[in-house]
BALOBA-1460 file (C-alpha; in Angstrom, 3 decimals):
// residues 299
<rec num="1" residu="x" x="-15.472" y="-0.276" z="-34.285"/>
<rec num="2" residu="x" x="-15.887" y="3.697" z="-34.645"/>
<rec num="3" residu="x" x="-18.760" y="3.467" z="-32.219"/>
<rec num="4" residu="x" x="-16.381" y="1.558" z="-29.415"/>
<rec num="5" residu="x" x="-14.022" y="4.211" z="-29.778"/>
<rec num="6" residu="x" x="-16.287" y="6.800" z="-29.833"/>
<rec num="7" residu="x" x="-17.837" y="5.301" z="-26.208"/>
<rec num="8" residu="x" x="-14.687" y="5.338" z="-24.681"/>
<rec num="9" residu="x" x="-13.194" y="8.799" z="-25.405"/>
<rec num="10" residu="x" x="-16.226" y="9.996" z="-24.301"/>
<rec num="11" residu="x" x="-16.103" y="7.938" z="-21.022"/>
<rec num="12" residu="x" x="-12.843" y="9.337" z="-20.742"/>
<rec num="13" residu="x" x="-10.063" y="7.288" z="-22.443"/>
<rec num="14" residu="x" x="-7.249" y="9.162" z="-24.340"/>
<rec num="15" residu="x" x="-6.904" y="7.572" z="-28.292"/>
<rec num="16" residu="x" x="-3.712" y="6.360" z="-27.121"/>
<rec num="17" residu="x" x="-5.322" y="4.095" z="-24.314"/>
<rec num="18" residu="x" x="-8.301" y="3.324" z="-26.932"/>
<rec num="19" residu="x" x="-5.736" y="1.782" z="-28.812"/>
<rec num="20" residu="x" x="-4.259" y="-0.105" z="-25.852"/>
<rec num="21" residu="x" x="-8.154" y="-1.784" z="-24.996"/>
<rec num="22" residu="x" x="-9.453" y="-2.753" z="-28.261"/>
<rec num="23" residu="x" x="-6.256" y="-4.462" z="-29.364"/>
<rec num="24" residu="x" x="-6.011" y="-6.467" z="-26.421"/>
<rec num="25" residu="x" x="-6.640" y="-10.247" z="-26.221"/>
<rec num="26" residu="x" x="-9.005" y="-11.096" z="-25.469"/>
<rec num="27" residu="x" x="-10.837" y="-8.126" z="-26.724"/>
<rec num="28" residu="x" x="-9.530" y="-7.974" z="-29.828"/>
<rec num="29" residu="x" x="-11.413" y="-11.184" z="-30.822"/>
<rec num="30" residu="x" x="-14.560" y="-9.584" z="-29.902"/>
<rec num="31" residu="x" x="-17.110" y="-8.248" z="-32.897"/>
<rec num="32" residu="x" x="-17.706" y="-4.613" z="-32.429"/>
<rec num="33" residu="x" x="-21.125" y="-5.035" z="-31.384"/>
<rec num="34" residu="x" x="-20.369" y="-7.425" z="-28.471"/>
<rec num="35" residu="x" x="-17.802" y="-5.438" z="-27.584"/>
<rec num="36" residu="x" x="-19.845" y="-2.313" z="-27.681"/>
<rec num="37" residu="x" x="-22.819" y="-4.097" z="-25.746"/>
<rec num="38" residu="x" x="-19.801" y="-5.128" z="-23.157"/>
<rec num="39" residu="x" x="-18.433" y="-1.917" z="-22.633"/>
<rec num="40" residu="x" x="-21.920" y="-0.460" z="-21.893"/>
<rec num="41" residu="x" x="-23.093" y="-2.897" z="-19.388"/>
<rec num="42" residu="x" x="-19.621" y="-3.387" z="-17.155"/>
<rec num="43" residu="x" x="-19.683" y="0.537" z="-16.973"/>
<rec num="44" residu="x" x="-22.957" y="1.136" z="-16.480"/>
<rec num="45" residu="x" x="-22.374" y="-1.931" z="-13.692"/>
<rec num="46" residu="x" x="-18.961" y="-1.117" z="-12.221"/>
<rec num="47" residu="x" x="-20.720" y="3.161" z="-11.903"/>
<rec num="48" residu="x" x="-23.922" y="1.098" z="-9.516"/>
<rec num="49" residu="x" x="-21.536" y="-0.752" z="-7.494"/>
<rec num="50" residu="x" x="-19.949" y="2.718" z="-6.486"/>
<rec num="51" residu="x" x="-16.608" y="3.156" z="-8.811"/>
<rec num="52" residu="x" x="-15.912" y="6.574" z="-10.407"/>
<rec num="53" residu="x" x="-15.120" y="7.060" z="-13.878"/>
<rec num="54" residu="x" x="-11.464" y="8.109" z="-12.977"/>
<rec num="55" residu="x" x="-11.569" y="4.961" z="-11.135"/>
<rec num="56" residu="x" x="-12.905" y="2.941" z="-14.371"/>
<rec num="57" residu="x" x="-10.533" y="3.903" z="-16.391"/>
<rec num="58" residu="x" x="-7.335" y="3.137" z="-14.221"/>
<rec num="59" residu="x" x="-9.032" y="-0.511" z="-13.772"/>
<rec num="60" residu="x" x="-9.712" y="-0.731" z="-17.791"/>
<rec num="61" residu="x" x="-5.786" y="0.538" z="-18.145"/>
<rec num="62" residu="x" x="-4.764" y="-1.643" z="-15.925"/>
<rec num="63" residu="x" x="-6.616" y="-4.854" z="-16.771"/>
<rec num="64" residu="x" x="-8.436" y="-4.159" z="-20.080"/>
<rec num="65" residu="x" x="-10.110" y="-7.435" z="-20.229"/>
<rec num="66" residu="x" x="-12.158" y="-6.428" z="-17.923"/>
<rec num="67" residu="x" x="-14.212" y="-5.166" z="-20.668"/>
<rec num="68" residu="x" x="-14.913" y="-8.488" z="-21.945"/>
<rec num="69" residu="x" x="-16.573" y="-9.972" z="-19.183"/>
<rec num="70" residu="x" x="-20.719" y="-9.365" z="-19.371"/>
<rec num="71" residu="x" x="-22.692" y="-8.466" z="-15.560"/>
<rec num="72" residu="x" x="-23.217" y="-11.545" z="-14.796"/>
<rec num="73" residu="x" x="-19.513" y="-12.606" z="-15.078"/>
<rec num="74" residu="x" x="-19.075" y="-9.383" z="-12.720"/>
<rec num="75" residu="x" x="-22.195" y="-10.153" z="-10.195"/>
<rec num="76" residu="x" x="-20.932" y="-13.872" z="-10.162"/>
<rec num="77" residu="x" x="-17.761" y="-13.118" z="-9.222"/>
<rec num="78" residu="x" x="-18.643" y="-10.830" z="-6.245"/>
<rec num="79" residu="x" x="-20.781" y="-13.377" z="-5.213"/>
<rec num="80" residu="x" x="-18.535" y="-15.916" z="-4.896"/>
<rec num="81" residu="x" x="-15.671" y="-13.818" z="-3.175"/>
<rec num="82" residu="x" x="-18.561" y="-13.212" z="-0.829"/>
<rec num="83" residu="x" x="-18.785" y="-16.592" z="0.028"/>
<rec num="84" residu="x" x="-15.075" y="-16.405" z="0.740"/>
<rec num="85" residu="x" x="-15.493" y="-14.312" z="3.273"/>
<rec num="86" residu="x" x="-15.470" y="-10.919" z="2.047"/>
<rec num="87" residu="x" x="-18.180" y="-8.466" z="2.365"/>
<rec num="88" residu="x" x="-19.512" y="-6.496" z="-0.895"/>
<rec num="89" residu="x" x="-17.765" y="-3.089" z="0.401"/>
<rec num="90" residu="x" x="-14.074" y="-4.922" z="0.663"/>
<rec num="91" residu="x" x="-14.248" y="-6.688" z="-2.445"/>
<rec num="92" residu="x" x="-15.051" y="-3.297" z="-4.825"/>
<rec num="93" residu="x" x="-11.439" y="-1.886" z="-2.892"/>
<rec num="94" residu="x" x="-9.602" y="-5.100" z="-3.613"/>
<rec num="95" residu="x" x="-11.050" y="-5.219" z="-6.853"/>
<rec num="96" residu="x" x="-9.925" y="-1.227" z="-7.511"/>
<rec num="97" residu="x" x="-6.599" y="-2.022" z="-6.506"/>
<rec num="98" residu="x" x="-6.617" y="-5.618" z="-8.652"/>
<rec num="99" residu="x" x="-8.940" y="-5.505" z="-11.127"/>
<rec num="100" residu="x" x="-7.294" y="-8.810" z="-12.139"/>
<rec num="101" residu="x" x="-8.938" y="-10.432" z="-9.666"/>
<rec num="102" residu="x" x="-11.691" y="-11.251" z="-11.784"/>
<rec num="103" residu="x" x="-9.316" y="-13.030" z="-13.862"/>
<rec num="104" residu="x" x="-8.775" y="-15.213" z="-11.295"/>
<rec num="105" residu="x" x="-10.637" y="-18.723" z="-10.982"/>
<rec num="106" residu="x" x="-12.093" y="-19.167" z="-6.976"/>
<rec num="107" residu="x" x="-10.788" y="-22.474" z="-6.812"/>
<rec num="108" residu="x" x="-7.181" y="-20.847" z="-7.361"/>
<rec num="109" residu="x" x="-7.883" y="-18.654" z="-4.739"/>
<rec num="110" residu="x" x="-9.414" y="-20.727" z="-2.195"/>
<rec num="111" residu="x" x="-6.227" y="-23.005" z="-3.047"/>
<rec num="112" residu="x" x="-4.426" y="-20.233" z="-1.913"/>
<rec num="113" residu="x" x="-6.117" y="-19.417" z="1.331"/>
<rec num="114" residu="x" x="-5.716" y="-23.098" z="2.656"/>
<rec num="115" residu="x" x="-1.817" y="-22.616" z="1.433"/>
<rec num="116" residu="x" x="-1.257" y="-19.651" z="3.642"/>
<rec num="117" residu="x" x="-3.319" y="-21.215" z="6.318"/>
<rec num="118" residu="x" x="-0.441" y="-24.222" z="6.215"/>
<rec num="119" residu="x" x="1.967" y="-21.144" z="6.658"/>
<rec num="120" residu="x" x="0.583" y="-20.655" z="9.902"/>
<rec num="121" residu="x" x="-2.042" y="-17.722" z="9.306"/>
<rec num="122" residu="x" x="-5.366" y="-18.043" z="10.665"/>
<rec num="123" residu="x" x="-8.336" y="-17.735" z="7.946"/>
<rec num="124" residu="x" x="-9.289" y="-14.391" z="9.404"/>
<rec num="125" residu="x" x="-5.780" y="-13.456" z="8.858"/>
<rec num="126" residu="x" x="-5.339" y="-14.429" z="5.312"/>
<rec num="127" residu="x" x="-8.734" y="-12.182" z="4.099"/>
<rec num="128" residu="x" x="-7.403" y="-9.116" z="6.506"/>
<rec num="129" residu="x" x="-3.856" y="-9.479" z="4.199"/>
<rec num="130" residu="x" x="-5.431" y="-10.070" z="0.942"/>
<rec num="131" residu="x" x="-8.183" y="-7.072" z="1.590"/>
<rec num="132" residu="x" x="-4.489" y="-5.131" z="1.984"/>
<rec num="133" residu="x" x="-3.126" y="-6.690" z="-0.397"/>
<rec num="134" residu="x" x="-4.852" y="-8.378" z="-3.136"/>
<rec num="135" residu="x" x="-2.182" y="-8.921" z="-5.080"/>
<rec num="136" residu="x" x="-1.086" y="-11.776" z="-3.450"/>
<rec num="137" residu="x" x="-3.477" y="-14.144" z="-4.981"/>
<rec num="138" residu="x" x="-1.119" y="-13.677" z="-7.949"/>
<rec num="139" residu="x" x="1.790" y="-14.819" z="-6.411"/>
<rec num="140" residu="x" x="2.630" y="-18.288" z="-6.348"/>
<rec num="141" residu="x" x="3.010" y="-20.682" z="-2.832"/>
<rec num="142" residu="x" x="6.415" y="-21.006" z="-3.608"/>
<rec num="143" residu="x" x="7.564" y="-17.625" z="-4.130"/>
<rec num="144" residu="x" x="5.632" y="-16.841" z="-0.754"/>
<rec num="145" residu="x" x="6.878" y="-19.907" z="1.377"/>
<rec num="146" residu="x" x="10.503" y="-19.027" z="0.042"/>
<rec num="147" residu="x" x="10.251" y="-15.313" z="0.995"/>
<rec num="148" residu="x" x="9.353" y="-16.385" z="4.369"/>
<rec num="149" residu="x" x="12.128" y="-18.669" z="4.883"/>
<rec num="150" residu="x" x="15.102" y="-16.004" z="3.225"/>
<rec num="151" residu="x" x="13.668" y="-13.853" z="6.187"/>
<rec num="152" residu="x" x="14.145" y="-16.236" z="8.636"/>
<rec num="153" residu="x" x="17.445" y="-16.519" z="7.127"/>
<rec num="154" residu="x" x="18.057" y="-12.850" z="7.959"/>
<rec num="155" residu="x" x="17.650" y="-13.458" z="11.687"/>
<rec num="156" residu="x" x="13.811" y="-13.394" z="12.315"/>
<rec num="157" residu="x" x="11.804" y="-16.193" z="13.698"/>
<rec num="158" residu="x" x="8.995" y="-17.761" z="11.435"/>
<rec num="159" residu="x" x="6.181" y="-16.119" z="13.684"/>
<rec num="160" residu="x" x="7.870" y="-12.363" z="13.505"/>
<rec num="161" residu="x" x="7.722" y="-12.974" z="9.709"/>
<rec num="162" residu="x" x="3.638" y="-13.359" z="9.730"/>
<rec num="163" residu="x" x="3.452" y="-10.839" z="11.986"/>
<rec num="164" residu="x" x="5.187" y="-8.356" z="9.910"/>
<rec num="165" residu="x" x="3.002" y="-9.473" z="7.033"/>
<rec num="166" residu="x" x="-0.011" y="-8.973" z="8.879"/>
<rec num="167" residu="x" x="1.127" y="-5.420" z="9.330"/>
<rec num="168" residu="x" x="2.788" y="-5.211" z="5.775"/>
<rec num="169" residu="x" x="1.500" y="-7.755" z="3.666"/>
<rec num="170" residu="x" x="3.055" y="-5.869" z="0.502"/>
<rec num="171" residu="x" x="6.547" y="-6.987" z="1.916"/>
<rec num="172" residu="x" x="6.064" y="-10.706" z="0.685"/>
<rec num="173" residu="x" x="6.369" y="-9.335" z="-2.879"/>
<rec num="174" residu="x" x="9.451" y="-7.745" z="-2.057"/>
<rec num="175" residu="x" x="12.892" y="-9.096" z="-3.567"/>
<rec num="176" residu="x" x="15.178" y="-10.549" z="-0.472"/>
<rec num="177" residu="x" x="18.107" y="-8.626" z="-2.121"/>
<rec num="178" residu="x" x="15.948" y="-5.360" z="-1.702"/>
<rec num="179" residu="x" x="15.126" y="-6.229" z="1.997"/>
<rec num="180" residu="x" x="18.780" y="-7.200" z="2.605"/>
<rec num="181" residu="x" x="19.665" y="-3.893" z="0.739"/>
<rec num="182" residu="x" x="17.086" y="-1.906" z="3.402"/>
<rec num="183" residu="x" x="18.974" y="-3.244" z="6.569"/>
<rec num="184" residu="x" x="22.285" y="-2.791" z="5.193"/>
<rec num="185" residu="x" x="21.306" y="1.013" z="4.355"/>
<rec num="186" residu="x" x="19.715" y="1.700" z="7.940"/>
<rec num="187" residu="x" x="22.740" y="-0.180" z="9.826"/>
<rec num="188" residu="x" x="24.766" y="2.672" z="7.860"/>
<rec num="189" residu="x" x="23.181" y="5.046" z="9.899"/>
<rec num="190" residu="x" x="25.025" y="3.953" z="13.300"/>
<rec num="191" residu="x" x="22.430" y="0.943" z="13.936"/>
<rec num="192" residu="x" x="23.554" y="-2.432" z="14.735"/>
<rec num="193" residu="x" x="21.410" y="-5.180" z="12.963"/>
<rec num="194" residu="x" x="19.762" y="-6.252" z="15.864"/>
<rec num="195" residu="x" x="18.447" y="-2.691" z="16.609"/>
<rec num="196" residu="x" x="17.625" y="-2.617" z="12.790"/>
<rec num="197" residu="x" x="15.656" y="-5.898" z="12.717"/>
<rec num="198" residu="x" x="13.918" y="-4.722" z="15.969"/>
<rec num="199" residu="x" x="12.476" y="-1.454" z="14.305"/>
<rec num="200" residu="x" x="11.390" y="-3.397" z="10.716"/>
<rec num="201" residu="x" x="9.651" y="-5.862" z="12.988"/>
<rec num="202" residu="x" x="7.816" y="-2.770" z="15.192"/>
<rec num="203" residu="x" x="7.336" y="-0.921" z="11.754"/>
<rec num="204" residu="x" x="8.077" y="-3.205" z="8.453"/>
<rec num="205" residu="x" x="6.811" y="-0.475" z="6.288"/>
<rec num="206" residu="x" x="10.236" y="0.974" z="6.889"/>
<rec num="207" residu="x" x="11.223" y="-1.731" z="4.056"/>
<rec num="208" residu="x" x="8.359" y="0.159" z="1.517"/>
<rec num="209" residu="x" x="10.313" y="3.639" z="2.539"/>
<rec num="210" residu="x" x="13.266" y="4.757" z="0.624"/>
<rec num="211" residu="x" x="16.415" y="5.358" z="2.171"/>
<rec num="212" residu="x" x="16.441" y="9.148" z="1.561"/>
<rec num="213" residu="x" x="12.739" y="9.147" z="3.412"/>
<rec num="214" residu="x" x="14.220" y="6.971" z="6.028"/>
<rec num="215" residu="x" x="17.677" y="9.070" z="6.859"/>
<rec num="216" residu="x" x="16.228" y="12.237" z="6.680"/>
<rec num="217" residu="x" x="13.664" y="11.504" z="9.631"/>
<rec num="218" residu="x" x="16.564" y="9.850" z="11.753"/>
<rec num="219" residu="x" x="18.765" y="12.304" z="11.306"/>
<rec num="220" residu="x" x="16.357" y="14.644" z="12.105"/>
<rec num="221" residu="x" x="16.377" y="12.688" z="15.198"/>
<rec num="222" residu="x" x="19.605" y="12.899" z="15.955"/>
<rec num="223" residu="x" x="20.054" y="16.381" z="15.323"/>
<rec num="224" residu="x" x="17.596" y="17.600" z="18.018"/>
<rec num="225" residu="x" x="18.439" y="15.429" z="20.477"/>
<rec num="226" residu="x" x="15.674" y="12.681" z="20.082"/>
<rec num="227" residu="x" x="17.028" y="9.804" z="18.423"/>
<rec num="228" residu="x" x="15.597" y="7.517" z="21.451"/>
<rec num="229" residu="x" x="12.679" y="7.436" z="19.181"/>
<rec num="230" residu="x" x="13.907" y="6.019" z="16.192"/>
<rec num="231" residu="x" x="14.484" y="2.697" z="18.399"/>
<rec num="232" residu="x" x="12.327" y="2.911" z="21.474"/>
<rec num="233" residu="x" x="9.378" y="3.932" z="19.678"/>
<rec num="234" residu="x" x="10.098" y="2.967" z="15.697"/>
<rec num="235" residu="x" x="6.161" y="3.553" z="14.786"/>
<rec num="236" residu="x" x="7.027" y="7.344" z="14.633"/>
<rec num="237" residu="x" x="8.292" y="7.081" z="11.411"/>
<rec num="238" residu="x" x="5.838" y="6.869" z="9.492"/>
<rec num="239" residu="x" x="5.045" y="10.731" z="10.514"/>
<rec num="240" residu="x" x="6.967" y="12.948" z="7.693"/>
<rec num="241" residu="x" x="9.593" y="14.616" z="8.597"/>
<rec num="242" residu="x" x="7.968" y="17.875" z="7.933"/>
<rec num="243" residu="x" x="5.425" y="17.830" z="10.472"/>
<rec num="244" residu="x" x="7.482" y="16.634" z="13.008"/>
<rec num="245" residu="x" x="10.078" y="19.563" z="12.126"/>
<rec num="246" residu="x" x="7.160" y="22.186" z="12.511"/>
<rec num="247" residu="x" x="5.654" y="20.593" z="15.582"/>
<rec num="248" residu="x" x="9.206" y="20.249" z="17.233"/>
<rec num="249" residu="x" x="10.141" y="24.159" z="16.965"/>
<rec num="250" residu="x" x="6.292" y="25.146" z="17.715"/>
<rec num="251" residu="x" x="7.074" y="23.630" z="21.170"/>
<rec num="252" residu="x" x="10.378" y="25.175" z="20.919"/>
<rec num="253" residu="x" x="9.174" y="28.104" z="21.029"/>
<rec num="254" residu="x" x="6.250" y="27.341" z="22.846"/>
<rec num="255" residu="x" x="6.861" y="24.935" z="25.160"/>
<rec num="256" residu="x" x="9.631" y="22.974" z="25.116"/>
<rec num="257" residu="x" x="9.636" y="19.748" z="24.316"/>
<rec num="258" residu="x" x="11.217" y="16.833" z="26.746"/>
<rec num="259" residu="x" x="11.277" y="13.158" z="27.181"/>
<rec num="260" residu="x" x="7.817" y="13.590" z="28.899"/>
<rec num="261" residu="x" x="5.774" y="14.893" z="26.686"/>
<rec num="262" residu="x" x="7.868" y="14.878" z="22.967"/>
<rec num="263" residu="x" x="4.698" y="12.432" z="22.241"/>
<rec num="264" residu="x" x="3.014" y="15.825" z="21.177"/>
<rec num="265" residu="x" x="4.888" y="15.561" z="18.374"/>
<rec num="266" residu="x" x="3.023" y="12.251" z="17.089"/>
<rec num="267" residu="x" x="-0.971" y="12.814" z="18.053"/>
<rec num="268" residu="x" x="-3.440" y="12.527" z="16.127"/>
<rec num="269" residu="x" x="-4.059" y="16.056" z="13.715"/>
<rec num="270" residu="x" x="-7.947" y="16.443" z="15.777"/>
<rec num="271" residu="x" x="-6.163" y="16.319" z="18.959"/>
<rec num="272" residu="x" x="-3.292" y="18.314" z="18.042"/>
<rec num="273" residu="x" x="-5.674" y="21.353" z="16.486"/>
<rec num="274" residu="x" x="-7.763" y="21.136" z="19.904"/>
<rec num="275" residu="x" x="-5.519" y="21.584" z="22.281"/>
<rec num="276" residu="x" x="-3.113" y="23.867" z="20.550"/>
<rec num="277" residu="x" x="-5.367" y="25.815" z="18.435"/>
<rec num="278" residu="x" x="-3.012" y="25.292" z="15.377"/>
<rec num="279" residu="x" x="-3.635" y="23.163" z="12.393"/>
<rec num="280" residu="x" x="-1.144" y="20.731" z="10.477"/>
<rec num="281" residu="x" x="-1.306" y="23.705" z="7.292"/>
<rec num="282" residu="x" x="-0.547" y="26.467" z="9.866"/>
<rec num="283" residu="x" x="2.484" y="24.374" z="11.442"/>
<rec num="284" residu="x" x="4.211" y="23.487" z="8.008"/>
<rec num="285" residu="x" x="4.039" y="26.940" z="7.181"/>
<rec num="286" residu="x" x="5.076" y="28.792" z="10.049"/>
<rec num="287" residu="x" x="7.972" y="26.316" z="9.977"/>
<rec num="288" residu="x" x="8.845" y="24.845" z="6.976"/>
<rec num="289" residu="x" x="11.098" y="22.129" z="6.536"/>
<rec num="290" residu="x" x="14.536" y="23.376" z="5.214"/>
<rec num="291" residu="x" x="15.903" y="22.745" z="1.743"/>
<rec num="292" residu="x" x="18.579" y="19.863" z="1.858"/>
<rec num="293" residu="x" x="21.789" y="21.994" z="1.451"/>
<rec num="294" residu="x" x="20.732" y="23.448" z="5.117"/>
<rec num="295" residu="x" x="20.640" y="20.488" z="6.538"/>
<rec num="296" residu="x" x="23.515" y="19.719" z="8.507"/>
<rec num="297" residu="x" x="24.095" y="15.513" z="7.624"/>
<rec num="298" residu="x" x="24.720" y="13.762" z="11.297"/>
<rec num="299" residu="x" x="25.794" y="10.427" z="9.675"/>
């Protein structure tokens, strides 16, 4: 066994991780020769198919039986979620993200693409979510048919609900109090629940945000006069707060910035730099963003 653990420090492992792998089931019922041998081969393997060490590690971490399944467990696999649909270059992200996956039988998971494709998602849809979000093949049909219908419940038709997956797959593993929670927090900012449903349904990452990230960009809003955004063109949002602070008094002092043309605030970073010969570091610190105590609260 002092060989195994001398492989893996050197690949990178701490002792305390070490300890985490080897006593693992089903690893721990491995002789330290196959598990050596294993070790070698899914590294060696998982380095040819493009992963990094760092990236190694965080899957053996994460999923340490990963380690004892031989190459052609590994090339079988792939193959298979090929014939799912997938191409070679989408399954190593999913399986960087969910290194579980290979833990998974293919009969489970093509159970689980006809069971979203009774939900109403196309097949093309189902592989675009799960190459998002490949965690979903671990949650069961009934925790993802009820999710769907407690948002229904909220006020949102069946077909906004897939379409906010399709955008935001990650929301179906969301708790409905925490979604409820979300709605409840924004309305506190002077929305009314139909405006609030509205923006989650233009941009349902807003329910992966947290409430401070959320305020602080709509008050922001607010403050300078441009809170039209936060309904009329929710997608916004997702730019920090930061940037659009040091964009907003560049053109302040610049060029001011009306309803006309306060999309400057939101281009693309290449298209920004060209046209205003200033980059995104220059902008952040010519204006920073101000410490919270400065910031006067417009709740």
């Amino acid at each position: 066994m002092l060989e195994v653990y001398d492989y893996l420090i050197e690949f990178g492992f701490t002792k305390e991780e070490v300890e985490e792998i080897v006593n693992n089931y089903p690893i721990n019922n491995l002789i330290p020769a196959t598990l050596l041998k294993h070790l070698k081969s899914t590294c060696d393997y998982l380095l040819e198919l493009g992963y990094s060490k760092s990236q190694i590690i965080k899957m053996g971490i994460k999923y340490p039986t990963l380690f004892s399944y031989n190459v052609d467990n590994i090339s079988q696999k792939l193959e298979e979620l090929i014939l799912l649909g997938y191409s070679k270059v989408q399954i190593i992200k999913m399986i960087r993200s969910f290194p579980e996956m290979f833990g998974l039988s293919i009969e489970n998971m093509k159970q689980k693409i006809n069971d979203l494709m009774s939900l109403d998602f196309t097949k093309e849809e189902v592989l675009k979510i799960t190459i998002k979000f490949p965690t979903l093949y671990s949650l069961s049909f009934e925790k993802i048919n009820q999710k769907i219908d407690c948002m229904v419940s909220l006020g949102y038709t069946k077909e906004e609900v897939i379409k906010m997956i399709n955008i935001f797959p990650a929301i179906i593993s969301f708790s409905i109090e925490n979604i409820t929670q979300k709605i409840e927090d924004i309305m506190s900012l002077g929305y009314t629940k139909e405006e609030v449903l509205k923006m989650c349904l233009t941009l349902p990452t807003l329910f992966g945000l947290s409430f401070e990230n959320i305020a602080k960009k709509i008050n922001f809003y607010k403050e300078v006069g441009l809170d039209f955004i936060v309904t009329n063109y929710t997608k916004y949002l997702m730019q920090s707060v930061e940037l659009s602070y040091a964009r907003y008094y560049y053109f302040q002092n610049n060029n001011d910035v009306k309803t006309k043309n306060f999309r400057y605030l939101f281009c693309e970073e290449k298209i920004f730099k060209e046209q205003f010969g200033i980059s995104k570091e220059e902008l952040l610190l010519l204006y920073p963003y101000p410490k919270e105590e400065e910031i006067k609260d417009v709740r």
